[in-house]
C-alpha positions as CSV (number, residue, x, y, z in Angstrom):
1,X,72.3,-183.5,-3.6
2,X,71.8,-186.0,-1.0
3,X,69.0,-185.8,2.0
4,X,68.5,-187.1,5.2
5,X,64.3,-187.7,5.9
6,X,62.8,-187.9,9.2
7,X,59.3,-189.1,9.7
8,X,57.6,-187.5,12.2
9,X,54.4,-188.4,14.4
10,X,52.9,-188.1,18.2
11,X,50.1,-187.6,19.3
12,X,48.3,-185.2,22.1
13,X,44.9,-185.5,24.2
14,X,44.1,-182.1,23.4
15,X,46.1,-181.0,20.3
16,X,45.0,-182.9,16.6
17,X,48.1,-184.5,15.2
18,X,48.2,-182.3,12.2
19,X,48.7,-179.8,14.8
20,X,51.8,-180.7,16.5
21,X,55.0,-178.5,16.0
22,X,58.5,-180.1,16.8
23,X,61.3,-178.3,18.3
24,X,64.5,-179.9,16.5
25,X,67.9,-179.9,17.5
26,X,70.6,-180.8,15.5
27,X,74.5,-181.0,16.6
28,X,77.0,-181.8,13.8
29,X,78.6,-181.4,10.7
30,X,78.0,-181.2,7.3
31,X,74.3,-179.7,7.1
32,X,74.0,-176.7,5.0
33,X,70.8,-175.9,6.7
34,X,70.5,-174.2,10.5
35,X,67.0,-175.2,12.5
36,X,66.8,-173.8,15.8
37,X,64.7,-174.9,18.9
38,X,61.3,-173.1,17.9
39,X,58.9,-175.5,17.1
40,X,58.5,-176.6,13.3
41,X,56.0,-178.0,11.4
42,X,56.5,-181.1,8.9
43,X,55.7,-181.0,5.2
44,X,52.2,-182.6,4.5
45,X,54.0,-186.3,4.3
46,X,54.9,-185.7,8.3
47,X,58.6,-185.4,7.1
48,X,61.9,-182.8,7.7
49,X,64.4,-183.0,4.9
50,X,67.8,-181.7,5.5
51,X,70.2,-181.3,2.4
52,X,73.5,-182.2,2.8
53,X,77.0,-182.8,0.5
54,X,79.5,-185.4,0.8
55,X,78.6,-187.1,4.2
56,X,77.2,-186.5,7.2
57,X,77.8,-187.1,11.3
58,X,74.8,-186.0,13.5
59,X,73.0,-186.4,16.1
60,X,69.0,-185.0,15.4
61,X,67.2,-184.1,18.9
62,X,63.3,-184.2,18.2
63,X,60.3,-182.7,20.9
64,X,56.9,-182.4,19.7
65,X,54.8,-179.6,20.9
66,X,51.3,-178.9,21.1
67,X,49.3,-176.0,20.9
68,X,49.7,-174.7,24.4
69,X,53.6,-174.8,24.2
70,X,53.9,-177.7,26.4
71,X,56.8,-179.9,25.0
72,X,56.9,-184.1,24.4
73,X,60.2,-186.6,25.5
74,X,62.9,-186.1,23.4
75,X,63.9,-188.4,20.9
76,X,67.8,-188.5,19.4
77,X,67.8,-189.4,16.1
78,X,71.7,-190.7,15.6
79,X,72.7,-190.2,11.8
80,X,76.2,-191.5,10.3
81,X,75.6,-191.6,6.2
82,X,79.3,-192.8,6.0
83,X,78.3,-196.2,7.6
84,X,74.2,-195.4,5.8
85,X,73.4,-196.1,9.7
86,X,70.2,-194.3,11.9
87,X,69.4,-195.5,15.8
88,X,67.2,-193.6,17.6
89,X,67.9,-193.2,21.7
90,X,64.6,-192.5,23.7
């Protein structure tokens, strides 16, 4: 089983870092996980995992939020594991 790893960080002037949730968004194929827009907290290394099979054609959408709901820029996360390519659009 293969995985894709995203790294995670931002930081608030009112919420600790450890704190932050993300709200993730992911359009494509080939996941064999679902994540909806709620926000999500990272394992403790401040990374998502998402299993996949064969390859894998996505775009990930990624908004931290703090405490109080409000929510960061967006970040898209572009992921093709056919060409083992990542760019990020802010």
């Amino acid at each position: 089983m293969r995985h894709v790893v995203v790294r995670v960080s931002a930081t608030d002037d009112q919420t600790p870092a450890n704190e932050l949730g993300y709200r993730l968004v992911i359009r494509g194929r080939g996941l064999m996980m679902r994540v909806g827009e709620e926000a999500l907290h990272p394992s403790d290394d401040g990374t998502f995992a998402f299993p996949y099979k064969d390859t894998l054609d996505l775009e990930i959408d990624v908004q931290a939020v703090d405490r109080n709901g409000n929510v960061g820029p967006l970040t898209t996360i572009i992921v093709d594991t056919a060409t083992a390519e990542a760019h990020l659009q802010w």
